[in-house]
N, C-alpha and C positions, 0 to 999 in steps of 0.2 A: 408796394408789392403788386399790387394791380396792375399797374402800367406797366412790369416785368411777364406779368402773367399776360396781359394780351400782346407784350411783343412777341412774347416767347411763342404764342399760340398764332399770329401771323407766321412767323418763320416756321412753325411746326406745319401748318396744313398746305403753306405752298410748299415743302417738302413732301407731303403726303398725296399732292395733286399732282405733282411733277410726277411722282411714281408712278399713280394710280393712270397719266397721259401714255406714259413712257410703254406700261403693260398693258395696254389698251392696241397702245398700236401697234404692238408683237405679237397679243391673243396670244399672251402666256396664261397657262394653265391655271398660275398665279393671279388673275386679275381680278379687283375685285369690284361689285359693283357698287350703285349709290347709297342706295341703306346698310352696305357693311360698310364705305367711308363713314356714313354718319356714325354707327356704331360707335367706330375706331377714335374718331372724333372726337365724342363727348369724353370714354375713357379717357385720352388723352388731357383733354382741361378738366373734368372734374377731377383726375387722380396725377398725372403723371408731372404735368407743366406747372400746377400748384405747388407738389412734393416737394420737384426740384428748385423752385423759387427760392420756397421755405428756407430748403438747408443752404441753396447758396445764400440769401443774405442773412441767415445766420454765421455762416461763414464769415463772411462781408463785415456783418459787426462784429465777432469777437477779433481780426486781425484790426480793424478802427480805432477798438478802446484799448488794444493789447498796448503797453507800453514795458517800456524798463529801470528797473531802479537800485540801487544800493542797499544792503542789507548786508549788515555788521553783528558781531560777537566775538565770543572767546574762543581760546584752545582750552580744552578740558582734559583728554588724554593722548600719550604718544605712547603708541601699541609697536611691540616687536612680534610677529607671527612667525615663529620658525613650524615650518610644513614639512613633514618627515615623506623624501618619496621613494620610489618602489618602482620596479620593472613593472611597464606596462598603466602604472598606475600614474599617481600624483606624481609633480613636476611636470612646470615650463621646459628645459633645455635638456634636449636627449639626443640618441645617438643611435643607429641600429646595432645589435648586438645580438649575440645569442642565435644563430640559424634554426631552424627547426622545419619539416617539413608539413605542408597541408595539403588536403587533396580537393581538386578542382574538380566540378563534375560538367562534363561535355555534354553527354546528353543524359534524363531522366530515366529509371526503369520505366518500364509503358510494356502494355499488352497489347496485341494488333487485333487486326479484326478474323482472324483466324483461330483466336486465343493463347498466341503461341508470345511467352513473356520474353523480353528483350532487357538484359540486365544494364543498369549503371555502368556506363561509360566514364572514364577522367582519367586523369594527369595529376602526377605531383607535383609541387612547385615549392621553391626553397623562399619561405618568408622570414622576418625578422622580428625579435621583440624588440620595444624599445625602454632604453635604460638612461638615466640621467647620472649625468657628471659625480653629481653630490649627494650625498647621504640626506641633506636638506637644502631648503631653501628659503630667502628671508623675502617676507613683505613687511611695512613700515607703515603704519596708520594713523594719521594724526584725526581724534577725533573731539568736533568742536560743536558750538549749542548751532551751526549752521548744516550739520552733517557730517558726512565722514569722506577726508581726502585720503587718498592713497599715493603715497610720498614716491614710493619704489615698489614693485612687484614683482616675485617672485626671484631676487639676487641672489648670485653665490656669495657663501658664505665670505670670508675677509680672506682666509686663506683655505682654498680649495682643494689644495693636496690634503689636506689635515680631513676633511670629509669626503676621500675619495669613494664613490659608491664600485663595490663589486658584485656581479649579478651570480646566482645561484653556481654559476659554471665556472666563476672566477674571471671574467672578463671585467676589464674599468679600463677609461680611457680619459687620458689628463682633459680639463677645461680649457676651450678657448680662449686666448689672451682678448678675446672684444667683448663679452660678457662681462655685461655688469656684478659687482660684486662688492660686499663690505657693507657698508653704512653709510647713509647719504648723510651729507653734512647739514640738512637743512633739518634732518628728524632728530637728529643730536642737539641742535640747538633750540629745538622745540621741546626735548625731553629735559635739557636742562633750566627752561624754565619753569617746564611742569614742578619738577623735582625742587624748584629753590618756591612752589605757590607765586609764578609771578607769570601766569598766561596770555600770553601776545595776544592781539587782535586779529581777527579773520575777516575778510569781505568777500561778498558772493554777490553775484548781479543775475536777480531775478525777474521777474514779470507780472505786474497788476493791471487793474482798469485805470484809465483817466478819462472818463466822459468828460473834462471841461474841452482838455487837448484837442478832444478827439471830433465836440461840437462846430457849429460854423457862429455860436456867439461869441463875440469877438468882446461883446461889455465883459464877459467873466475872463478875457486874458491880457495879461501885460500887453502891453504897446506904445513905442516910440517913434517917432519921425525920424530920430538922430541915428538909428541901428548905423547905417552907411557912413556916415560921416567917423565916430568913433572907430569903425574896422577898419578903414584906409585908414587912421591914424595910429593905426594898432596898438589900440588901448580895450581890445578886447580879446582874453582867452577865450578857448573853446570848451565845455564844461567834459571833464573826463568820464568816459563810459566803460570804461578795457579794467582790468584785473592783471596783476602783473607777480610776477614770483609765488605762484600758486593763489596764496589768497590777499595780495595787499594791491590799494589802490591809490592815485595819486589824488589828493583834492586840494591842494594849495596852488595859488596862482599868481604870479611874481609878474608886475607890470612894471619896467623902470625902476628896481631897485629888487635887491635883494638882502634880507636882513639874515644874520649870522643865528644857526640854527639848524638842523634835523627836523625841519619844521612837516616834511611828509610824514615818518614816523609817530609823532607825536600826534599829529589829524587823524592817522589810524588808528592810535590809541583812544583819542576823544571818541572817534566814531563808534568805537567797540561799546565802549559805555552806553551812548546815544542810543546807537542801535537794540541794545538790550533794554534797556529802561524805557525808554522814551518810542522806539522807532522812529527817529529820526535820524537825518544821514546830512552832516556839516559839511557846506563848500566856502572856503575863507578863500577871499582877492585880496592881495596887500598890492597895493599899487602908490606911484610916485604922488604925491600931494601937485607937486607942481606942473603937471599934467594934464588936471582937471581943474577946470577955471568954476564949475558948477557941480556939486558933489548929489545934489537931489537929483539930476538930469542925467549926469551920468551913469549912478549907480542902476535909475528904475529904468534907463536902453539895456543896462546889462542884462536886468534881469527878464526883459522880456525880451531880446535877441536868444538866451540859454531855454526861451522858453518857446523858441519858432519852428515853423515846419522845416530850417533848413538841417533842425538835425534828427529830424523824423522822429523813431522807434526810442531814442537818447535824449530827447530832450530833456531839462530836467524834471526831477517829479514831484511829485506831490509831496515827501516824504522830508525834503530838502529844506536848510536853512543855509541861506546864502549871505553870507557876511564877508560885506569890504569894508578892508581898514586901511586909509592914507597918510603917508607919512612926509614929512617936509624935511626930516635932520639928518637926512640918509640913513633911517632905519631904527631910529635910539627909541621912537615913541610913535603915538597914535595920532594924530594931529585929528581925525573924523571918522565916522563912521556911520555906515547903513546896510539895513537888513531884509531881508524879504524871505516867504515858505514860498514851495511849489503850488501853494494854492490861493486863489484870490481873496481869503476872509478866514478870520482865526489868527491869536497871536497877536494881536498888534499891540498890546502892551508889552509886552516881551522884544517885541523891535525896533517900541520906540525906547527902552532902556538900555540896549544896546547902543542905539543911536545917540542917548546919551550922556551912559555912564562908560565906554571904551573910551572915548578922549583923554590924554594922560596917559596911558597905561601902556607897559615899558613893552617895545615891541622886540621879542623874546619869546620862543616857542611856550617857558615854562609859565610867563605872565599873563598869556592870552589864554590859555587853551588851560594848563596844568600839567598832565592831563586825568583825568581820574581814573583810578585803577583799578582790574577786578581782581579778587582772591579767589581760591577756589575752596569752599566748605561742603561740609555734609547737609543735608537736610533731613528732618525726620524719619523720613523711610530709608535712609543712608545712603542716597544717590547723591553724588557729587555736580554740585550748582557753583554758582560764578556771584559773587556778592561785589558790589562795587563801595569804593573807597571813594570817595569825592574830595578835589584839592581847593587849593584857594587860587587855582585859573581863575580872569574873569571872566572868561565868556563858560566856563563850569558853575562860575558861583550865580550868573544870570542863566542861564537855559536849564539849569534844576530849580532857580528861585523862585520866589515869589507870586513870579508868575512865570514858573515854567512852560517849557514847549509840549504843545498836545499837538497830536496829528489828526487833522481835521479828516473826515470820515467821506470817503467817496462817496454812499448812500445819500449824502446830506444832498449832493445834484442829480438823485437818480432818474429828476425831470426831465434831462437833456437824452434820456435815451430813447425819447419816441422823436428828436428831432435828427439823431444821429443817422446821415443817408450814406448810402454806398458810395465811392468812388466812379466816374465815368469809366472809369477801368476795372472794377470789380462788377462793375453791371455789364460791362461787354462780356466778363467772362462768365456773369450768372447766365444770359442770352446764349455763349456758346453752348455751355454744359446745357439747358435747356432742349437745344438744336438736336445736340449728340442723343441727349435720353429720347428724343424724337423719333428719331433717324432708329435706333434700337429698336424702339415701340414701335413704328411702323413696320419692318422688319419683322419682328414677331408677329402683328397681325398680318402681315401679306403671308409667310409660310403657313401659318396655323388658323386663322383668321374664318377665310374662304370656305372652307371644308366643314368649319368647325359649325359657323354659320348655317349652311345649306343643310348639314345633317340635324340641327334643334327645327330649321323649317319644314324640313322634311317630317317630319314627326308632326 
């Protein structure tokens, strides 16, 4: 922060001297002389160039550590909101209707300076109220332990002659055929899981800290020599960061084979669980056995490629357990497997069980994964909560076992945040902004400054 504060404070006073040359040699009225530069000066470094340091590299670090990650659970409720509207009032989709006249005023009553009053001048002018198509209108809300989405807002009803709205005066006018209307088929098939207790899974992709990511210690991150070699051979996916169909995400990665399966589905389901119990968020690679001639070498390039600056703000996170599984029989089983979290420590008993108790195990969406399921109950106070079921998946019956997954505590490296530095590009822009609050600053002292000065010496 120093070395920000005294560049910013070099660029600040040769903008302050250029000035103070510039008004010098025009004997504007404005000029000021050496004991108000000094003045202006110090204000400037003790108050103004420190300030702005401050907040740009705090700036600076929270976009550093800002990263993004997966965050999974359930559907809880699917809301139908039927909203009653009204001329002038409630409802989206209206229409002008109803004329009525208002009066427009041109000029104000006013009294001159004679005392002689000049009345209210205007004009009428024919305005409109506005009246909607329908009697009501639907919104659709599906609300989960992640928030609340909003399916559809504010639709005609299914059949909109059957709701035709008439306004006080008898005026109604049929709905546009491009207007959305009915019931979206995405909130029906969420109300009919609600309704049978068998609540789908949700994913959202939110934002934490990752000081390891974000430091320049490179001992606390993955790394490989081979990254290059494996991507020209493309034996490496790219890890999924997008959201797709409101709240579902892809996290299965098919290298050279493809095993028979719903297998995305079923990873969202796992997720849901994860994500609620555990907070953690599973990325499975199923890739060809034959492929990879070294399964320790391949698997820890993958994981520290998923873990590079090339995919910036998405790399993966902390939250992550990453598990490939290789198969040699075109799909039937497991032939190996390895695992790794988003964090460099924590867990390793749980990855070396994976590592090697999936071998054998029939590769099959239901044998891998399960997936465990949440129900929806009551709790105590009679708000409706999400209980999970647990199957006989293996990788359900190891990431709840024994030695289940805990998510390792970003607090635990909150050492790496006195070494976290700005980018050569966040510091150009702390410097500019810097410049800018200068240039301001100076600016205020040359208008106000001079005058302000001479009148306390004057006294």
């Amino acid at each position: 922060m120093i070395s920000l504060i005294l560049i910013g404070a070099f660029v600040v006073f040769g903008i302050g001297l250029i000035a103070k040359f510039v008004l010098d040699k025009k004997e504007h009225e404005l000029r000021i002389t050496w004991p108000e530069f000094g003045i202006a000066a110090a204000v400037l470094m003790l108050i103004v160039i420190p300030l702005t340091a401050w907040i740009g590299l705090k700036v600076a670090f929270n976009n550093s550590v800002t990263y993004n990650e997966f965050w999974s659970g359930y559907e809880v409720e699917a809301q139908w909101l039927k909203i009653k509207t009204s001329r002038d009032g409630a409802g989206r989709h209206k229409w002008d209707c109803d004329p009525y006249q208002e009066w427009v005023v041109d000029r104000a009553a006013y009294t001159d300076d004679e005392g002689n009053y000049h009345a209210e001048q205007g004009h009428y002018e024919t305005r409109y109220h506005r009246c909607p198509y329908t009697t009501e209108e639907w919104t659709f809300v599906v609300k989960t332990t992640l928030g609340d989405y909003y399916i559809a807002e504010n639709w005609l009803p299914t059949e909109p002659e059957q709701y035709r709205y008439r306004s006080p005066e008898g005026n109604s006018r049929r709905a546009p055929s491009h207007l959305d209307r009915g019931v979206p088929q995405f909130w029906l098939r969420v109300k009919d899981r609600i309704d049978t207790n068998q609540p789908g899974p949700v994913t959202a992709r939110r934002t934490y800290d990752n000081y390891i990511l974000a430091s320049d210690r490179t001992i606390l991150k993955k790394y490989s020599a081979d990254i290059d070699r494996y991507k020209q051979s493309g034996l490496f996916p790219k890890p999924n960061a997008t959201v797709h169909d409101v709240y579902y995400a892809d996290r299965v990665y098919f290298i050279g084979v493809q095993p028979p399966g719903d297998w995305q589905a079923y990873a969202n389901a796992f997720d849901a669980a994860l994500g609620m119990e555990l907070q953690g968020d599973l990325h499975l690679i199923i890739v060809d056995a034959n492929k990879i001639s070294d399964p320790e070498n391949y698997s820890g390039a993958l994981f520290a490629y998923w873990q590079s600056q090339e995919f910036g703000k998405d790399a993966i996170s902390k939250n992550s357990i990453m598990v490939v599984l290789a198969t040699e029989d075109g799909g039937k089983t497991v032939k190996w497997a390895r695992a790794a979290t988003g964090m460099p420590r924590g867990n390793e008993r749980l990855l070396i069980e994976i590592r090697d108790q999936m071998p054998g195990t029939a590769l099959d969406p239901a044998s891998v994964l399960g997936p465990p399921r949440g129900e929806l109950v009551r709790d105590s106070t009679g708000k409706t909560v999400v209980r999970i079921i647990h199957s006989t998946g293996k990788l359900d019956q190891l990431i709840w076992g024994q030695n289940k997954f805990e998510r390792v505590r970003m607090k635990d490296y909150s050492y790496l945040i006195h070494e976290i530095e700005p980018t050569s590009g966040q510091k150009a822009w702390i410097i500019f902004f810097i410049a800018l609050g200068g240039c301001v600053a100076w600016g205020i002292c040359i208008a106000y400054g001079p005058r302000t000065y001479r009148r306390f010496k004057g006294r």
